[in-house]
N, C-alpha and C positions, 0 to 999 in steps of 0.2 A: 844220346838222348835218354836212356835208360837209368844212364845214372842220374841224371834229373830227374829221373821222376821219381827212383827211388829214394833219394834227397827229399823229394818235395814231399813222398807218403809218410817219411819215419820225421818230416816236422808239420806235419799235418798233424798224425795221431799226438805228439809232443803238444801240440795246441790245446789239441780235443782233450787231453790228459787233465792239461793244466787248468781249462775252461770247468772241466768236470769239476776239479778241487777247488776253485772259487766260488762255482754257485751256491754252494753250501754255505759260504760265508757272503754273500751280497746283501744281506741286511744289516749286516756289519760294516760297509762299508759309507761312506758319506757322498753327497754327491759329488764333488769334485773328482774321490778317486774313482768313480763310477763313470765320469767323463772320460778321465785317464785311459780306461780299463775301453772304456768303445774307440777311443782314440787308435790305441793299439793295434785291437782287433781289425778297423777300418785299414790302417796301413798295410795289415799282414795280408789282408784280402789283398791289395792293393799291388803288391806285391807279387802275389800268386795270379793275380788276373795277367800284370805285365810285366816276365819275367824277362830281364836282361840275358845277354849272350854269354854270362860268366853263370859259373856252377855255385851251390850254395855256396863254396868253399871261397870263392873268390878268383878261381882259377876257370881257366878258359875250355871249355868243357873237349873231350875230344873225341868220344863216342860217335 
């Protein structure tokens, strides 16, 4: 379990990173790729709300 979360914190911050370096540019963008961009976001939440039984890695966690 440990290693899940550590998985899940260092693609969390990777998120927040990447989040941080588009906001600067959202006026730049159009609204399609601004749908894209919530699209995304939506799944990853999605994601982290309802984590499967495999580790990020794809492998079957054993912690």
């Amino acid at each position: 379990m440990r290693r899940i979360e550590r998985e899940l914190s260092a693609k969390t911050t990777e998120i927040t990173e990447r989040l941080e370096q588009l906001a600067g540019r959202l006026h730049e963008l159009d609204p399609a790729e601004l749908d894209q961009l919530k699209r995304q976001i939506d799944l990853q939440l999605m994601l982290f709300e309802h984590p499967g039984p495999e580790s990020m890695d794809g492998k079957a966690d054993k912690d």
